[in-house]
VMD Tcl script that draws the C-alpha trace (Angstrom):
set ca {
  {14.07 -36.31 10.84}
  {17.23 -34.27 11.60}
  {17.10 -31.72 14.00}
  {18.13 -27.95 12.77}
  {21.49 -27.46 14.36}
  {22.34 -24.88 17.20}
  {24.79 -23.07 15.11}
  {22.23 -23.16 12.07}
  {19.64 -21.74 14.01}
  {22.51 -18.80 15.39}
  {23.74 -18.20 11.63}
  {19.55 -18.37 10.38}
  {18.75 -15.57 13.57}
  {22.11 -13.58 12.25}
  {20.73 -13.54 8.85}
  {17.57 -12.44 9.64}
  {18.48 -9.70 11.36}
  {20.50 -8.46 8.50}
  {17.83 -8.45 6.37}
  {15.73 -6.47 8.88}
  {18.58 -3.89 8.73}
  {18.34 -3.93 4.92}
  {14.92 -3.84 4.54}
  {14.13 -0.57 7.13}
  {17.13 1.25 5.42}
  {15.58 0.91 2.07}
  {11.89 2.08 3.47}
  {14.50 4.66 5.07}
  {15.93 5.59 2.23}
  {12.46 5.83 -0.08}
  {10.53 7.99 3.15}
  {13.74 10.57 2.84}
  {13.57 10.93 -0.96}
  {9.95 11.27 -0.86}
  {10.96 14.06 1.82}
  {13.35 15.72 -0.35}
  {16.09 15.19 2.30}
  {18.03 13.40 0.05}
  {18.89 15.99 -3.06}
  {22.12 17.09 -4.82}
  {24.07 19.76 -3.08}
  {27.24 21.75 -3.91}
  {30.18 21.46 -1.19}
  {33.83 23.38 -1.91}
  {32.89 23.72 -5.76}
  {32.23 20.20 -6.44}
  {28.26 18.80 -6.59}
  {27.63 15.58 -4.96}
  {24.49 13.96 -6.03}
  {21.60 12.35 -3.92}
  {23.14 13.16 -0.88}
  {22.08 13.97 2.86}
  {23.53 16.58 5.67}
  {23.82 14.27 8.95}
  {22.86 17.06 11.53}
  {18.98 17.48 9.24}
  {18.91 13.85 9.46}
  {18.74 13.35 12.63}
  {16.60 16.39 13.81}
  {14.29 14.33 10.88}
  {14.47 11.12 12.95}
  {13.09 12.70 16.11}
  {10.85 14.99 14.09}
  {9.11 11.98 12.73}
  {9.64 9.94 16.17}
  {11.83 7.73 14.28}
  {14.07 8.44 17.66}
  {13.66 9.66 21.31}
  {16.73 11.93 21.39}
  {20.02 12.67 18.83}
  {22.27 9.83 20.79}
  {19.51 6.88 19.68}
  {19.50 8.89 16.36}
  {23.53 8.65 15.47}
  {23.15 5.12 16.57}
  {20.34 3.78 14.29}
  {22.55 5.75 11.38}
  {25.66 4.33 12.71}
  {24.06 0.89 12.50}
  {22.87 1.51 8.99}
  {26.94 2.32 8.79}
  {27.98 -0.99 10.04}
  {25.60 -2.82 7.55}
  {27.00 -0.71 4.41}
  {23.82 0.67 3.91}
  {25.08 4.49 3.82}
  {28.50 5.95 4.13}
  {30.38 9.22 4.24}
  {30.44 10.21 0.71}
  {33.83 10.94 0.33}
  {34.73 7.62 2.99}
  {36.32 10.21 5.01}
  {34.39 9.25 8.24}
  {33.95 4.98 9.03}
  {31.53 6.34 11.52}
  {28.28 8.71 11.73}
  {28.92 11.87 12.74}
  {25.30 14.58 14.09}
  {27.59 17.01 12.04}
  {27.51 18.91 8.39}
  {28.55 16.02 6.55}
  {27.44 14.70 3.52}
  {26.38 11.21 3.74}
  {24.54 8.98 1.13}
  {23.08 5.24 0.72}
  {25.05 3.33 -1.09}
  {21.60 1.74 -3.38}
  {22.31 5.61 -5.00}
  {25.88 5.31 -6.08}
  {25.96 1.50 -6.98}
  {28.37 1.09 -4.25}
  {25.58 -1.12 -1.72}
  {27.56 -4.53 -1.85}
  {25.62 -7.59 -3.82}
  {27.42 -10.44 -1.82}
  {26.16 -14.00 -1.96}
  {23.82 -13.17 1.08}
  {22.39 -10.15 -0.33}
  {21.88 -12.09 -3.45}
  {19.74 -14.56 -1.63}
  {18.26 -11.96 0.54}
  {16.87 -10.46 -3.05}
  {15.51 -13.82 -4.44}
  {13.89 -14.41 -1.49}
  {12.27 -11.32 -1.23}
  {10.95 -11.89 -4.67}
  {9.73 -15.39 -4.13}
  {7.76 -13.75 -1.68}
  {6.20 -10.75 -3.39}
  {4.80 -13.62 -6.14}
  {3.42 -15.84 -3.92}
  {1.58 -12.99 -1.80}
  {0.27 -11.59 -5.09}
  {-1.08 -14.47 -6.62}
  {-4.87 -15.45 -5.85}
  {-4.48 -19.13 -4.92}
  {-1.26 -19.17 -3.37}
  {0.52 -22.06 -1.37}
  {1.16 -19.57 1.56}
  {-1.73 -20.11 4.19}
  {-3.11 -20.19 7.87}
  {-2.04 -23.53 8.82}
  {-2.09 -25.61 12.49}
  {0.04 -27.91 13.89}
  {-0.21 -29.10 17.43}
  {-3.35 -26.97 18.25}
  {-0.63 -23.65 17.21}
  {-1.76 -21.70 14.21}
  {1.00 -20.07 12.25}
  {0.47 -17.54 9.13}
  {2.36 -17.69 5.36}
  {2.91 -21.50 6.25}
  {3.39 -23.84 3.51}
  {4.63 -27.67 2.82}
  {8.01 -28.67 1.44}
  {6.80 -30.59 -1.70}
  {4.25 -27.62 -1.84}
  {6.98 -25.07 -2.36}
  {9.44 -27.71 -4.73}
  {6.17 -27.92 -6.71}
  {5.94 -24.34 -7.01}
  {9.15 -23.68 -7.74}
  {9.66 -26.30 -10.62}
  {6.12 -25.03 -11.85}
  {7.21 -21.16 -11.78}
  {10.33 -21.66 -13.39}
  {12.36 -20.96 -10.53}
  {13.80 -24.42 -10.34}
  {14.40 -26.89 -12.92}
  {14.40 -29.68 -10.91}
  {13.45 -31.02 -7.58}
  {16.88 -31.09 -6.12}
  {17.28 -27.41 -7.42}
  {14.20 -26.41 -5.88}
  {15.17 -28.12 -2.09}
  {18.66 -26.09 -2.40}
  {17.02 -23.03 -2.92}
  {14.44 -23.80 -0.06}
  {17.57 -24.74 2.45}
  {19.36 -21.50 1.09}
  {16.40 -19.41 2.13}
  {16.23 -21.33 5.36}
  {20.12 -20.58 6.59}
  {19.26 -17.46 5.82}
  {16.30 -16.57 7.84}
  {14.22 -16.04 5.23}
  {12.32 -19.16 6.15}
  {12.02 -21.68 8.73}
  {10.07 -25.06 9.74}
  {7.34 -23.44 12.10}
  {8.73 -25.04 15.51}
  {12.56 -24.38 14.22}
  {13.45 -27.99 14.72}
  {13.98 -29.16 10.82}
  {15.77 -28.26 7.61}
  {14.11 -27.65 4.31}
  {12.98 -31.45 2.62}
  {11.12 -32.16 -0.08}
  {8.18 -33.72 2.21}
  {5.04 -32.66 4.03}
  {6.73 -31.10 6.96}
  {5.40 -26.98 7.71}
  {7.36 -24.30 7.08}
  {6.48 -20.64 6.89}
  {8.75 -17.63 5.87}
  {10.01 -15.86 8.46}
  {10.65 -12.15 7.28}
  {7.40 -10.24 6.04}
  {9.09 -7.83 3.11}
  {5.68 -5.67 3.23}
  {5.42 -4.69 6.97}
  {6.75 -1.47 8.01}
  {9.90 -1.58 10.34}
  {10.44 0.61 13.17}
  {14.31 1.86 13.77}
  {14.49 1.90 16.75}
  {14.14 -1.88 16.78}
  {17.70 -2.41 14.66}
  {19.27 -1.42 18.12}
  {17.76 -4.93 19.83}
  {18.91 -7.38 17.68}
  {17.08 -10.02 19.68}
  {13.75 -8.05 19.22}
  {12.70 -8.92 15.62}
  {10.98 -12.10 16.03}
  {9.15 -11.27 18.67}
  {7.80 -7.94 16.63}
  {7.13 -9.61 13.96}
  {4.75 -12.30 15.49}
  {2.56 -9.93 17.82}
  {-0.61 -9.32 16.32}
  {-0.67 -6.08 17.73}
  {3.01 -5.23 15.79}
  {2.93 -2.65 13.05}
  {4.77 -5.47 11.36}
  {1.73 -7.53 10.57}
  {1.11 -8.45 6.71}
  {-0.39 -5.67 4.41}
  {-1.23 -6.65 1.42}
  {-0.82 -3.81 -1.52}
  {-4.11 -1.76 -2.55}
  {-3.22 -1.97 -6.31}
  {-5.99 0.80 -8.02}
  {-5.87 -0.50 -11.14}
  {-7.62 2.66 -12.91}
  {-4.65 4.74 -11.55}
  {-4.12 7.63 -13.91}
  {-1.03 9.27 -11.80}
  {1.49 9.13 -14.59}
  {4.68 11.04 -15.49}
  {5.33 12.00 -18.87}
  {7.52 13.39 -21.41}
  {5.47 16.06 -23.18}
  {6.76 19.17 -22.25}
  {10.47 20.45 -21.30}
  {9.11 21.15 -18.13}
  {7.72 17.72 -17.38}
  {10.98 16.58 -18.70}
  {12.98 18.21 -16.36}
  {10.84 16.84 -12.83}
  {10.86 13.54 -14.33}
  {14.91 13.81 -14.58}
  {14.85 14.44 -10.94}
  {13.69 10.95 -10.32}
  {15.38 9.05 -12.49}
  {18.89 10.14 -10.52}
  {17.87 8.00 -7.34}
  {14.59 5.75 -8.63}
  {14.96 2.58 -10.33}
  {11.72 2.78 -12.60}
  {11.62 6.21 -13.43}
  {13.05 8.39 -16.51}
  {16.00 10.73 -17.29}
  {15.31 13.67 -19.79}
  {18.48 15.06 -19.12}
  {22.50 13.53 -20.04}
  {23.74 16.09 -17.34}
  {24.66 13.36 -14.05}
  {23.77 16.35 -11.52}
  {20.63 17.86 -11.40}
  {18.82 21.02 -8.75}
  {15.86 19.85 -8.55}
  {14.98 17.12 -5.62}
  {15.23 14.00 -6.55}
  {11.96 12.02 -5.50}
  {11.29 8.00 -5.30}
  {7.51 8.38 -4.87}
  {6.23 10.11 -7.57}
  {5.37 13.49 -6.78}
  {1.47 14.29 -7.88}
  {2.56 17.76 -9.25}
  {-0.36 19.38 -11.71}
  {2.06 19.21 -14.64}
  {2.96 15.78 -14.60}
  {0.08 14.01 -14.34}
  {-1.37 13.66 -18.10}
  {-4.11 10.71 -18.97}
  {-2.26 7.39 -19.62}
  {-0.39 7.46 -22.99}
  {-2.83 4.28 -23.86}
  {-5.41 4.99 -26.43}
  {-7.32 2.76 -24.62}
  {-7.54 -0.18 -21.48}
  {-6.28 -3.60 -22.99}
  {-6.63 -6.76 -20.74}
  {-4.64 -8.88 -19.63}
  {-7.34 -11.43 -21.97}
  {-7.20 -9.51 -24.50}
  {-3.12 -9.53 -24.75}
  {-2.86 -13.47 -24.65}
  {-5.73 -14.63 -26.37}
  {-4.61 -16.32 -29.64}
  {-4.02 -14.67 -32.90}
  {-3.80 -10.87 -30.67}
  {-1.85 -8.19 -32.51}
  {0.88 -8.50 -30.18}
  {4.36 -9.83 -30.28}
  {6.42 -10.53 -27.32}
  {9.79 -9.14 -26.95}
  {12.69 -10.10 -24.83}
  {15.09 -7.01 -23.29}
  {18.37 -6.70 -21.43}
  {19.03 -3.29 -19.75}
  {21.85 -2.76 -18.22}
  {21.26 -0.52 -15.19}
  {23.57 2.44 -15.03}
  {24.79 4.70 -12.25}
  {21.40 6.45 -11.90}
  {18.46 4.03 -12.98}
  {17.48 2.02 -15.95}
  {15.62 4.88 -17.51}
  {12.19 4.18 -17.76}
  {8.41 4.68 -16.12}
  {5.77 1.83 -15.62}
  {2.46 2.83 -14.70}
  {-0.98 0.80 -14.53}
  {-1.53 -2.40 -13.88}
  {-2.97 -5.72 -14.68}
  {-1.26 -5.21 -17.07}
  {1.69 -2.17 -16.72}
  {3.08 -0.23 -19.29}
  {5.47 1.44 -20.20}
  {4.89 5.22 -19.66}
  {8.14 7.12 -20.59}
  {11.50 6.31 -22.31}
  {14.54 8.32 -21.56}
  {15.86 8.74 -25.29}
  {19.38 8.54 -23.66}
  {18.75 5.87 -21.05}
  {19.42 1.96 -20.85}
  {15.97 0.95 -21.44}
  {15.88 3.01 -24.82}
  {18.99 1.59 -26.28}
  {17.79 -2.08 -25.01}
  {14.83 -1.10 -27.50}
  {11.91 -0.21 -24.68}
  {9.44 1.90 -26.21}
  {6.16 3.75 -25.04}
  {3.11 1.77 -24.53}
  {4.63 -1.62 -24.45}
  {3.10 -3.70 -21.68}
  {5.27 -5.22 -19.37}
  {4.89 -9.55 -19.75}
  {8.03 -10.58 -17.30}
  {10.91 -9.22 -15.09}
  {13.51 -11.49 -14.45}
  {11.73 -14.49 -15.26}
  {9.03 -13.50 -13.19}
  {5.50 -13.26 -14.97}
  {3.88 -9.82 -13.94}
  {0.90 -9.50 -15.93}
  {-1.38 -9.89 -12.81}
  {0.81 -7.20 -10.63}
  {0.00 -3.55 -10.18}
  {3.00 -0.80 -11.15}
  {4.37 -0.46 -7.30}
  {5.01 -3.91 -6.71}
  {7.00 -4.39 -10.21}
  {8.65 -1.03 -9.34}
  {9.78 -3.04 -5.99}
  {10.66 -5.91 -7.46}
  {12.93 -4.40 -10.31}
  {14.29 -2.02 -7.52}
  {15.40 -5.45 -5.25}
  {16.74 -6.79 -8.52}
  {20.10 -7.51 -10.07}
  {21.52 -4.46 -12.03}
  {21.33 -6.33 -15.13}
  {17.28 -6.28 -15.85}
  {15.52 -8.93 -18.31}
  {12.01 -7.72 -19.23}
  {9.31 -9.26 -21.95}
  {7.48 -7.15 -23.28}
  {4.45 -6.70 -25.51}
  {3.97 -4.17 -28.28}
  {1.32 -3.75 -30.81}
  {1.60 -4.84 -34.28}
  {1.91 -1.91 -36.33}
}
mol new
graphics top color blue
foreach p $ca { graphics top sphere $p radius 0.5 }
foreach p [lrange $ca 0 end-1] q [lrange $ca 1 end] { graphics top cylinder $p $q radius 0.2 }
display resetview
């Protein structure tokens, strides 16, 4: 067997940390939204949407003990800076100034760059959601040489897999997507000495997308292996608590409940725009808020299974969508799960004039079956997506 090259394992380390980077500025990004940090706000007459002031920011970092004093603070932002994961929203300043300026992430203006890496980053990431989500996966506690080593898995296991799940059509497709994912940190043979082959040798995947990531850690770009293998880390594996009697919907009944819903749709990728005005006053919010007014039943008459949907001769016909993401969202809510549905429609959004409708269940997204997900995780993975979303659906037979 070959042996994985010094410079491969450099560019594999590089890679990973990148994707570290990416991955706490997005949990960033969703915990400051959720904190109504992030909100539209009026500077010299002109509005500038789903924006942040840099001085709140970083009193917020050591608020939350995100960091010790305001020096580590501009540095973590000034990282996420270097990484074009936020910028001055004018690109007045290349750097991050503790100041009143308006900064924003660039995942909510459609300027965050989808390079080949990022690209690969993204499939990756959703290789892995699907195989943690699944029941029997091929990701398990395996041993070699009296070491245990966790989300392990075989080569010809995962080329099976792939070629199986549609994400390959062939074997040699499958191995270079596996050596793709393995010069780019996202997974490795378990002693780091082999490329990806279609054989029995162990591999495991490196980068845990569910484990929450610290800040402060960006700053050590050595550190993230080591985090992410102590058993004491606040990295280790959690696996989602999908509740799948979850009645926490939005909905589009009343103006008012129209115009909180707006507010998400301008920064969340899943949610739904009442409004064709681009600016709104109200804080935008990428966990849904549990306000009293927007939280009517499901708009389901009733619970279908996921049994009931396939089983031959069902009232239901499958239909395939393109939406074409625009500046603010795809506009549309999915709620439930096993399966999701669709809860809202924005009249005026993508999704509507793709032909999404209200209580369609949700069948696949990007090629991806997600009958057996809850509405988070497909919220994640359409979020980590391409701009241009494919979605089958299943609707009722009037």
């Amino acid at each position: 067997m070959e042996s994985l090259s010094t410079s491969l394992k450099k560019k594999a380390t590089e890679q990973h940390y990148r994707a570290e980077v990416m991955i706490a500025g997005e949990q960033l990004r969703l915990r400051l939204h959720d904190g109504k940090l992030i909100k539209d706000r009026r500077y010299h007459l002109r509005t500038y949407p789903n924006c942040f002031v840099a001085k709140e920011l970083t009193d917020w970092l050591i608020d939350h003990k995100e960091a010790p004093d305001r020096e580590t603070g501009i540095r973590l932002m000034q990282k996420l800076m270097d990484h074009y994961i936020i910028h001055h929203v004018c690109d007045e300043h290349s750097d991050y100034k503790d100041a009143k300026l308006l900064y924003r992430f660039r995942k909510d203006d459609g300027t965050f760059p989808l390079s080949k890496d990022v690209k690969v980053f993204m499939r990756g990431q959703s290789l892995y959601e699907k195989l943690v989500s699944v029941e029997e996966s091929i990701l398990k506690v395996r041993e070699e040489n009296s070491v245990k080593y966790q989300r392990t898995f075989l080569g010809c296991e995962m080329v099976d897999w792939l070629i199986q799940e549609g994400e390959a059509e062939n074997r040699k497709e499958a191995v270079e997507l596996g050596r793709a994912l393995l010069e780019h940190g996202i997974i490795q043979h378990v002693s780091n000495r082999h490329h990806f082959f279609d054989s029995d040798i162990l591999y495991q995947f490196w980068i845990n997308f569910r484990r929450r990531r610290r800040l402060t850690e960006l700053l050590n770009e050595n550190s993230s292996r080591a985090l992410s293998e102590s058993p004491d880390s606040p990295f280790c594996l959690r696996k989602l608590n999908p509740d799948p009697g979850n009645t926490s919907f939005l909905s589009v009944q009343t103006n008012k409940e129209i115009k909180i819903v707006s507010a998400v749709r301008r920064s969340s990728i899943t949610s739904l725009a009442g409004n064709s005005n681009p600016y709104f006053s109200t804080t935008p919010a990428l966990v849904f808020p549990p306000v009293a007014e927007c939280n009517p039943k499901s708009v389901l008459k009733r619970p279908v299974t996921n049994e009931e949907l396939l089983s031959p001769g069902a009232p239901y016909v499958k239909k395939t969508l393109t939406i074409v993401g625009d500046a603010v969202g795809w506009g549309f809510v999915v709620r439930g799960g096993r399966p999701c549905h669709i809860q809202a429609v924005d009249p005026g959004g993508p999704a509507a004039a793709a032909g999404m409708k209200v209580c369609q269940f949700v069948f696949s997204v990007n090629g991806m079956c997600v009958l057996h997900l809850d509405y988070q995780t497909i919220s994640s993975l359409i979020m980590t997506g391409p701009r241009t979303l494919v979605m089958e659906v299943m609707e009722a037979i009037e």
